[in-house]
Each structure stands twice: as structure tokens, then as C-alpha cells.
N, C-alpha and C positions, 0 to 999 in steps of 0.2 A: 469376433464375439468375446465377452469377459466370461475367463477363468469362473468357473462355482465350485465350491466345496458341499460335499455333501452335510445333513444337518448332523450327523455326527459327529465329523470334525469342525463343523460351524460352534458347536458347545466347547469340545476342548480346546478350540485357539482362544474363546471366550472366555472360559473360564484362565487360562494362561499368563492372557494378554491384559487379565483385569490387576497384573501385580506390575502394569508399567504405565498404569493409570499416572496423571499427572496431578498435582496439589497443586490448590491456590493458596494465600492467605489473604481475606479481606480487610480493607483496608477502614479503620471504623472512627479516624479522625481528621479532620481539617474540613477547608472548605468544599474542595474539590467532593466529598461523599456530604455534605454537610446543608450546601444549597439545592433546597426542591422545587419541584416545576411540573411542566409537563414537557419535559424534554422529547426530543425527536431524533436526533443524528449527534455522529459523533467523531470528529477527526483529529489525531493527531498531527501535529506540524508543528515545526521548528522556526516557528515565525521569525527569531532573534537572530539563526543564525549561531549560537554559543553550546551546541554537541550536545543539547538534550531536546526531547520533544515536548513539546507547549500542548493545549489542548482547550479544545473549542467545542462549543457545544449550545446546539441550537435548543429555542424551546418555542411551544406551540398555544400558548393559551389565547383561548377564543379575547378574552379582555385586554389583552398585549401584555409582554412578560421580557425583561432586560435578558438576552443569551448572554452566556455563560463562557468565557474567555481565562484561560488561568496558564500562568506564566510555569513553568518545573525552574525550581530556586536549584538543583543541580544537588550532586553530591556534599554532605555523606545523607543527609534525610531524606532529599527527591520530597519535596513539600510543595505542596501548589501555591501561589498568591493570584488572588484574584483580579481580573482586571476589570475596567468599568465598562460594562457591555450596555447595548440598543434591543429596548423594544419593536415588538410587531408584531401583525395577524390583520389579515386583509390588509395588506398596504402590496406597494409593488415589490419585485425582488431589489434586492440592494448588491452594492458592487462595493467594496471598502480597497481601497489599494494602498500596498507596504509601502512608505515612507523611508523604510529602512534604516530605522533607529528606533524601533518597537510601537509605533505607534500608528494609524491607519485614517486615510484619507476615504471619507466616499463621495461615490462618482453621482452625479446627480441627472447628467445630462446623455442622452441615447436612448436609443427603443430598446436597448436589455433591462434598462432600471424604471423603466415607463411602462409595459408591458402590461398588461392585469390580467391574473388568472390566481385559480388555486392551486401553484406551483408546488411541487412536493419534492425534486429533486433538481438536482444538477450537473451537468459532469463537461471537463473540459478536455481536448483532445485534438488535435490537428488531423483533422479529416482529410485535406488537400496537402498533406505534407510540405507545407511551406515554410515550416521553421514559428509560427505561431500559432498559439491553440484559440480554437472556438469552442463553441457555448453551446451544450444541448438542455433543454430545459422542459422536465415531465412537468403534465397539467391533468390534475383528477376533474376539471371540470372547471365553471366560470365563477365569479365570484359570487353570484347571484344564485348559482347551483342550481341552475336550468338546465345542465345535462353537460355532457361532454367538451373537450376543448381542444385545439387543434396542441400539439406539442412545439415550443420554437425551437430554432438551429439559430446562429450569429457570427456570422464568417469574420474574424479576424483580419482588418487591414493592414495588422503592422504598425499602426502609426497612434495607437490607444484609441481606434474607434471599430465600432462593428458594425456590419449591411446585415440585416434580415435576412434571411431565405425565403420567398414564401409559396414555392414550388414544388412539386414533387410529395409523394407520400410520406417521408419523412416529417413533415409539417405539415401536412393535409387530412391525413387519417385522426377519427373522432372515435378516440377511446376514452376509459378513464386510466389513464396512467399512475403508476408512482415511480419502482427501480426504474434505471437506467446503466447502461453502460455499452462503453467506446470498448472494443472488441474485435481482436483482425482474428475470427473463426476460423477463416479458410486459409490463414497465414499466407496472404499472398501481399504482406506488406504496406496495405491500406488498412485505417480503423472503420470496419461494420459497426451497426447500433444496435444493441437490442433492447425492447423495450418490455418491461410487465407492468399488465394491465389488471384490474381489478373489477369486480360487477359481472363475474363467471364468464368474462372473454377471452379470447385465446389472448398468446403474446402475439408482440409482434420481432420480427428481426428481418432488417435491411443490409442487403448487400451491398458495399462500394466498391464501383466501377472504376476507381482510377486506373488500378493493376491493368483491366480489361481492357477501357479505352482513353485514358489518357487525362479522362473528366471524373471529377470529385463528384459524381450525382450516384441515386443509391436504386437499388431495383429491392424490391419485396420480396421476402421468400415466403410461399405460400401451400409448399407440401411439407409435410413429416409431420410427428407430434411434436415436436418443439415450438411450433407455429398453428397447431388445429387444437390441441388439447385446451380446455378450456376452465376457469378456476378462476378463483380471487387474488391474482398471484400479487405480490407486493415488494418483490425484491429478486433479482439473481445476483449469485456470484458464482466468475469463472475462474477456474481454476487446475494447472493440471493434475488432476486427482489420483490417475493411475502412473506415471511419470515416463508418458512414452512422448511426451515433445509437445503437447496440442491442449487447446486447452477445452474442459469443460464446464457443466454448466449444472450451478445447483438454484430452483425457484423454491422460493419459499412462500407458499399457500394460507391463505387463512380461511377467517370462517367453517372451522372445524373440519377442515382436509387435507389430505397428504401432500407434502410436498414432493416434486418432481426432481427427480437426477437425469442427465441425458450426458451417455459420455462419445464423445468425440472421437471418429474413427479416421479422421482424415477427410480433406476434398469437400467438408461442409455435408459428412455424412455422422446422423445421432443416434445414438443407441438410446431406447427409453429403461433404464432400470426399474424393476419393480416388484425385489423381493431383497430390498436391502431396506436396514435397520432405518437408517434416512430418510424412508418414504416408508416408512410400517405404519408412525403413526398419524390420526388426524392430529389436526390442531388447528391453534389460531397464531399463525408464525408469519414475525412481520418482517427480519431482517436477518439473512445468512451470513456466514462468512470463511473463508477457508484461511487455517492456519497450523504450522507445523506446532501445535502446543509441547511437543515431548521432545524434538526436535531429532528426531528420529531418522529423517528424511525423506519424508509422507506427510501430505496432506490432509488435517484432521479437520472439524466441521462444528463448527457451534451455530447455534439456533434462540433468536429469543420469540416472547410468544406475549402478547399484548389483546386489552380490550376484549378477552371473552367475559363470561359472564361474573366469573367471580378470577381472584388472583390464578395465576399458574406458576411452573417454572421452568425454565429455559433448558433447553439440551445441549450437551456435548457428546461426539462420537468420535472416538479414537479409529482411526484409518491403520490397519493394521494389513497393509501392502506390504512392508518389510517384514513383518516376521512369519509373514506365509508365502510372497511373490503372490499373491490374489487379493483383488481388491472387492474388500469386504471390511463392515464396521462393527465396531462392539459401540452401546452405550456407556455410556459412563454415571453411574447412580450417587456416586460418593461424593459430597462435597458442600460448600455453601454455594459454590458457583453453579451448580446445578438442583441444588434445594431450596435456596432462598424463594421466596414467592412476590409478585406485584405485575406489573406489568410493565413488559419490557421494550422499546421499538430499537432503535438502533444502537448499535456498539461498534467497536473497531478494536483490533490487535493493535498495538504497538508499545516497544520495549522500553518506558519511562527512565527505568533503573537501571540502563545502558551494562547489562549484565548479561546477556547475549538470548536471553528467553523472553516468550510474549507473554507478556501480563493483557490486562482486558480492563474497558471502562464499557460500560453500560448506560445509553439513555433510559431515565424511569420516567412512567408517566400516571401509575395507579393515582383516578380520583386529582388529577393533574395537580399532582402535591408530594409528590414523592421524590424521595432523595437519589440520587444517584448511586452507582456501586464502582468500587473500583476493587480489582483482584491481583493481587502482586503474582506471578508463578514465584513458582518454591526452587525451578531447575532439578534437574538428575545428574549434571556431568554429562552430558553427552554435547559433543560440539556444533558450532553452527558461525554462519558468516553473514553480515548487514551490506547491503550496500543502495549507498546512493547516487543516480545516476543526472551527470548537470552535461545537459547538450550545449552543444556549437553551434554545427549545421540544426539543429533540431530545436525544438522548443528548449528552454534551458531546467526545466523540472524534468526533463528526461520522459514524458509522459508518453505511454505507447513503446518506451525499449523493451523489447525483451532480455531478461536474465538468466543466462542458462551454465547452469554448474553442475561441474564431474566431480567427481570424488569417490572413493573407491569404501565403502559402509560394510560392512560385516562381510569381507572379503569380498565384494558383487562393486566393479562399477557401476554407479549411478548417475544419468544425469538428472538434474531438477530445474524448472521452469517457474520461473516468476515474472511477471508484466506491470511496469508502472502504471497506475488507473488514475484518471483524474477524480473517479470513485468507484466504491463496489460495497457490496449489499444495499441498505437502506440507506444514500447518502451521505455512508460513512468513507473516509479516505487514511492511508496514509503512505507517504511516496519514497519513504525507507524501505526495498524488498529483503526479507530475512527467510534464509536458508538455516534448516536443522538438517547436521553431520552425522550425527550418532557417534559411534568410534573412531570416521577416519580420520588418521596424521597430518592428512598434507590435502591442500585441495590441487587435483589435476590440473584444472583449468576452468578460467571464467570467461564466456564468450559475451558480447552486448551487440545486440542488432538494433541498431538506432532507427529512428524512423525517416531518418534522409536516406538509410541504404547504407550507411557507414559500416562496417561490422571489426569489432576491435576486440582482441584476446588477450586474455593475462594468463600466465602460466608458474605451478607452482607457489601459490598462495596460500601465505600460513591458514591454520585454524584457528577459531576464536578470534575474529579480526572485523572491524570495523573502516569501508574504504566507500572514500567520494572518487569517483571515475569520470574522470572530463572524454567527450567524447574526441578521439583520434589518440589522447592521452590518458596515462594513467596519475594524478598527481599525488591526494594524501592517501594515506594508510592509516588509521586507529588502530594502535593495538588493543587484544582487550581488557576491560577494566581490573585494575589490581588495588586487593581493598588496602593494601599497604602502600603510603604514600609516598614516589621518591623523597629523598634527603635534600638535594641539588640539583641544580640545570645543569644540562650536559648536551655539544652537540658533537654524532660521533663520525669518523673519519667515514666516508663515502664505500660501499663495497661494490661492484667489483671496482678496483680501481688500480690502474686506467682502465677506461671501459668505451664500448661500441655497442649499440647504440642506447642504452639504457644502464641506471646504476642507481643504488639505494642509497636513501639519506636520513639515518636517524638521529632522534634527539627524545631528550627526558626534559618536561616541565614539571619543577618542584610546588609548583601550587598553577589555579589557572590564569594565562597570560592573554592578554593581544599578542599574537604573531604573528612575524614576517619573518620569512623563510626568500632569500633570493639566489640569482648569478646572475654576479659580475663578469665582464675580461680585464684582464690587469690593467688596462687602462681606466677601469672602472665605470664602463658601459654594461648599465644593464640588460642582459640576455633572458632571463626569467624569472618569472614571479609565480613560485612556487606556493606558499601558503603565504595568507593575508586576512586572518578572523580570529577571534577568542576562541582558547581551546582548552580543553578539561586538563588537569593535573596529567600525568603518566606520561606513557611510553607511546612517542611515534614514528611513523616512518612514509616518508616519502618516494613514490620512485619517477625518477626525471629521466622521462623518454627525449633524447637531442632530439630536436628539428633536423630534416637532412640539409637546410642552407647553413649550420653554424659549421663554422672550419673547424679538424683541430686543435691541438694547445693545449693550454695549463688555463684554468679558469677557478673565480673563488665564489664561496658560498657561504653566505654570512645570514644569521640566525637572529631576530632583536626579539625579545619577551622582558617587558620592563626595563630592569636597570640589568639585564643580561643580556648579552651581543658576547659572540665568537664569529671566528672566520675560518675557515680550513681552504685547502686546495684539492681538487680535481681533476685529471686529465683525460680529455678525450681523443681517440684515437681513429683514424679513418682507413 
């Protein structure tokens, strides 16, 4: 059972905890706040590939309305430039595929892009752990709006085509849908589904079988309140909230009623909470989301709220698990990000200004003409770590790893969970997980459980750090951003060296480059390829895990960024 404080100490950590409240500042020029709509979702991604996140953003008018695509121009202003987006509304779902030189191909041909319904969501995720992700795809009903519609699934062949499913309750069950999300609950290393439903139905949530019996098919869970409670629900996100390993689950309700928390006890067993600040009040709340905003090393919770009768404004609740050990929330009253008014449907965290804190973009939709909002965080100094996870054996978005991080915060080891989604709240995504430190030095260790079963640890990893983790390896490191610009390129002697079986390789780009980072053997056979993309100005580091087949020797490692090339040596020992 969860920890309670009685309501006396529930006022004084309140009133305590309200002086570690977090600032925004809104952001009140360019296009990115500037073009209105009636937006819907909202994800961050780094489409280019060049160390910032891009941003995308759907919109819904009933007359067709071009979405909203805008490129982050990168340091020192982080300024959006717009790119030229595709209308739609009642047409079928669309497929656009990266080109990989910023530009986008779509797919015309298959039953995912032929499909008709009134789709509301999407999410993608390797259900069968085969190393490619499929397609779940929520449906509020038919196009005609004759009532409910079956939900699709679309198995990934591997080869850019996809089989239906059309089997099994997973795609049989006639609700009206909108969230969705891919979800291993019972962590037993397959992704579950759960779905919310809307039109005061219960949700639904499917078990996968593969752990059990070997098959990717899904069983219904049909006791608890997680599954019997009944609402207009419109979105979950899971998240470990209390930070004991597992994750939970917050729905967010409309039509003027409380939203649901249920936290996660282990074995697919849910606790209903229902005397936290979370679920105190009604509302008309269309998309949650869980994010460390103060980075404290706790999971906080924002809430937007859309389509009641007149404008409202969106909630944020400070998770104040560290400075009591009880997980319990304060509101947070202060602010634009929590006072502005219009109506809100989806938004996403993610850190634009590569400055180690979440800022927040907001879909508007009031009078489906409203401008969008974007909120920079202000930061506190308290530390935190980014990572982005690219599979081998695994799909290569990493989607479905687990991320779990030690770090020793106000004298208390902590670990913290985070899980790549192919999406969470309203349709929102992004596939960067960010951990908030607080005070600690040094982080213990980073463990990643892949979804082939791979399981790979790093140990000893600075704070304030930015790292892309190849699954079996570890390759780049970001350090983090420093508003002072080097003077020069520099790449620096290897440490430990000589070394077995792992050693660091850093370097300084004095402005941002294309690079290639390799090893050679003196014969000048290439052994590895280290970095190979545009990369921001500063300070980096690499660490090059040996393969066990390389022998031995003195090997070199040579650095191109423009008209800058260095070479040093290396020796490995066996």
C-alpha cells in the first residue's frame, strides 16, 4: 500500500515544497507560437539527425488544414523555421517516410494508408520482438459516425510492408477509442496495450502472451478498476511515479470528471488512488503526461483541458516523493503555464534548448484558431541526464528499452525508470528519455534492457551529460551544453590508455561540423566507425567498447570535421 501523510503534514510539505516550484518563460515570437489551428498532438523528433529536436504538429479542422512541421535552426536562438506541411480530415491515415536528407516520402500503397476510420491515435512498438515495429492504430468510430469501430494492429514484415491482424480482441473489441499505448505492465519483457475509451466505457488493457507461450497474441484483462471503472477517458500515460521499478498509470477524464491514478504494485496488481491532488479535481482533461520538470528525481504531471464550455487552464503538479519519501502532490498555481486560458488537447516535454531541463509545446485548439504555446523552463541547477537509445538486435528507435538509472540524490540512492514509447498521453511522442539528478555528483550506473533481451550497463557516468547508446555498445557521449564557445578543434589522447576492454575518446568542435570519428590498424584497415553525423559546437566524448574478435596492438584514431583531421594512437591490451 502507499505511504499517507496525515492532513497536517499534507499542508506543511505544501506550503514548503511551494518555494521549489518550477518557472517557465513563454515564448511569445516566431512561427512555432505564431501559426493557429486547431491542432491535436504534439512530438518532438529529431528528424535531421543534427543534436536538436524538430517538431511536428498535427492539426484537425473539419475543412482540411496543412500540419505544422518546423525545423529547431540550433543554437545560440533555438528558432523554429517552418516547413511546408499536408492537409487533412476524413481522408485515410498517411505513412510519410525519412528520405534521410530532411525531406519525406509518402507511402501510398497498403492497408495501413487505405484503412478508413476516425483514427485518433497511433503508436508503434514490436509486439513480437522481432527487431521491427508495428502499428496500433485507435478509432473513435467510422467515418460516417455510425458508432464504434474496430481498433487496427499491422505486423511488420521487415521488408517495408505490413499483414493486418484481424483476430483476436485486440482488433475485435467495438469501443470508442482515442490514447493508446505499447506497455510491458507486468514487465515480463513483451509490450501489453492499453487502450482509453471514451462515451463513459471502461478502458481496455491486453495482456501479451509471448513471455507465456511463445505467441505474440494478447488475452483481455477483465478484473480490477483499471479495466471496470468507467469515464470518458481520453488518454493514459505510464510512468514510474513512485520509483520502485514498475510502471504506472495516470488516465485523464473528461467531460467534467476526475481523472484516475492507479499505481502499480507488481505481477499486474493496481492500486486505485483517490485522495490525491491528481484526481481531486473534475475537469474536461484531454492529454497527461509525466515529466521530471524540476529535475529533482521524481516524476511530476501536467494536464491539459479542452472543449468544455468556456476556455479553462491546464494543470501542473509537483511530485514531491523526494522531499518527503511519500508520494504525494502539491498543485502548482503560479505561472503562465498554468494560467493562460483556451483550450488545450495535446502537448509533449522535450528539451529544445539542449540545456539539460524540459520545456513544453502545447497543441491549441480554442474555436480551432488558436495559436499554439511554447514554454522554455527557466532550470534550478539541479542535475540531470538525456539519453537516446538506437537498437541492433532491436528495432533501431530503441522503442520499448527500458532505462534505469542509479544515482545517489540527497544522500539516498535512487534508481529512476524511463521507457521509450512510440507514444504517450494524447498522441504525443518523444524518443529522448530525460532523467532529473538533483545534487548528485556522479551517476552510479545506467542499466538498458532492450527488447531482444539484451541487457547492457554503463558505469560511472558523468552529470549533466547527453549519450546515444548503441545496443551491446556504448558509442557517443554529449557533454553538456556550455554557453561559452570553444576557441579550436582539439582531439584528446584516449584514457585509459592502453586499455582492456573499453577506453574514452574525447574531442572539442569549435563551431558545428560533419563528423567522422574512426579506427584504423596501421595498416590502415578500418576496425570502427565511431561517429558519422553533424554535431553541435562543444565538448565530446566517446567511449569505444573493443569487440572480443579485435587482437591486441597499437591501433589509430583519426577525427575529420571540415578542414580539421588529427590522428593519435591507442593500444589495446588482452
Amino acid at each position: 500500500m502507499i505511504r499517507r501523510l496525515s492532513s497536517i503534514a499534507l499542508l506543511w510539505f505544501a506550503f514548503a515544497s511551494s518555494l521549489l516550484s518550477q518557472s517557465f518563460t513563454k515564448i511569445t515570437s516566431g512561427a512555432v507560437v505564431s501559426n493557429g489551428g486547431a491542432s491535436r498532438s504534439v512530438n518532438w523528433i529529431d528528424y535531421d539527425n543534427d543534436g536538436f529536436l524538430d517538431l511536428f504538429v498535427s492539426n484537425g479542422l473539419r475543412a482540411g488544414q496543412d500540419n505544422f512541421l518546423y525545423h529547431n535552426d540550433g543554437a545560440p536562438n533555438f528558432s523554429f523555421t517552418r516547413i511546408t506541411g499536408a492537409p487533412w480530415y476524413n481522408d485515410n491515415n498517411m505513412f510519410f517516410e525519412n528520405n534521410g536528407d530532411g525531406t519525406f516520402a509518402r507511402i501510398t500503397a497498403g492497408a495501413f494508408v487505405n484503412d478508413a476510420g476516425l483514427s485518433e491515435t497511433c503508436s508503434w512498438g514490436d509486439f513480437d520482438n522481432d527487431g521491427f515495429l508495428d502499428l496500433y492504430v485507435s478509432n473513435s468510430g467510422d467515418v460516417n459516425q455510425t458508432g464504434p469501430r474496430p481498433n487496427f494492429l499491422y505486423r511488420n514484415n521487415g521488408d517495408k510492408t505490413f499483414a493486418k491482424i484481424t483476430s483476436g480482441a485486440l482488433v475485435t473489441d467495438l469501443f470508442y477509442s482515442r490514447g493508446i499505448n505499447w506497455v510491458d505492465y507486468d514487465d515480463d519483457g513483451d509490450l501489453d496495450m492499453f487502450v482509453a475509451n471514451e462515451e463513459n466505457q471502461a478502458n481496455n488493457l491486453y495482456q501479451n502472451q509471448l513471455h507465456e507461450t511463445g505467441s505474440a497474441t494478447f488475452n483481455k484483462i477483465t478484473a480490477g478498476a483499471l479495466v471496470t471503472d468507467r469515464a470518458s477517458s481520453w488518454s493514459g500515460s505510464w510512468g514510474d511515479v513512485d520509483n520502485d521499478g514498475d510502471q504506472d498509470l495516470m488516465v485523464a477524464n473528461w467531460g467534467n470528471q476526475n481523472n484516475a491514478l492507479y499505481v502499480n504494485h507488481g505481477a499486474g496488481n493496481f492500486e486505485k488512488i483517490t485522495n490525491e491532488a491528481v484526481v481531486a479535481e473534475p475537469g474536461n482533461f484531454a492529454c497527461s503526461g509525466w515529466g521530471d520538470v524540476d529535475n529533482d528525481g521524481d516524476l511530476d504531471l501536467f494536464l491539459t483541458t479542452a472543449y468544455g464550455a468556456t476556455a479553462s487552464r491546464n494543470h501542473l503538479y509537483k511530485n514531491l516523493l523526494m522531499e518527503t519519501g511519500i508520494l504525494i502532490f502539491e498543485k502548482i498555481t503560479e505561472g503562465s503555464l498554468v494560467n493562460d486560458t483556451g483550450h488545450s488537447y495535446g502537448f509533449s516535454w522535450g528539451d529544445y534548448d539542449n540545456d539539460g531541463d524540459l520545456d513544453i509545446f502545447v497543441a491549441k485548439t480554442l474555436n480551432e484558431a488558436e495559436n499554439n504555446a511554447l514554454y522554455r523552463n527557466d532550470g534550478n541547477g539541479n542535475h540531470w541526464l538525456k539519453v537516446y537509445c538506437f537498437g541492433e538486435k532491436s528495432n533501431r528507435s530503441g522503442i520499448g528499452a527500458k532505462v534505469r538509472v542509479k544515482a545517489a540524490i540527497a544522500g539516498k540512492a535512487v534508481w529512476q525508470l524511463r521507457v521509450i514509447e512510440g507514444q504517450n498521453g494524447y498522441c504525443s511522442q518523444n524518443l529522448q528519455a530525460h532523467f532529473g539528478l538533483g545534487d548528485a555528483a556522479t551517476i552510479d550506473s545506467i542499466k538498458i534492457e532492450w527488447s531482444s533481451g539484451q541487457v547492457d550497463v554503463l558505469s560511472n557516468v558523468p552529470v549533466d551529460t547527453s549519450l546515444t547508446i548503441r545496443e551491446s555498445k556504448i558509442t557517443e557521449v554529449q557533454e553538456g551544453r556550455s554557453h561559452a564557445q570553444p576557441d579550436e578543434f582539439e582531439l584528446a589522447q584516449n584514457y585509459p590508455n592502453p586499455f582492456n576492454p573499453s577506453t574514452t575518446i574525447r574531442y572539442t568542435l569549435a563551431a558545428p561540423q560533419a563528423v567522422q570519428l574512426t579506427i584504423h590498424d596501421t595498416l590502415g584497415r578500418q576496425v570502427a566507425l565511431l561517429v558519422d553525423k553533424h554535431q553541435v559546437a562543444g565538448s565530446h566524448t566517446v567511449i569505444f567498447e573493443a569487440p572480443e574478435e579485435l587482437s591486441a596492438g597499437v591501433y589509430l584514431y583519426t577525427i575529420k570535421a571540415g578542414h580539421f583531421r588529427e590522428t593519435r594512437k591507442l593500444a589495446l591490451l588482452k
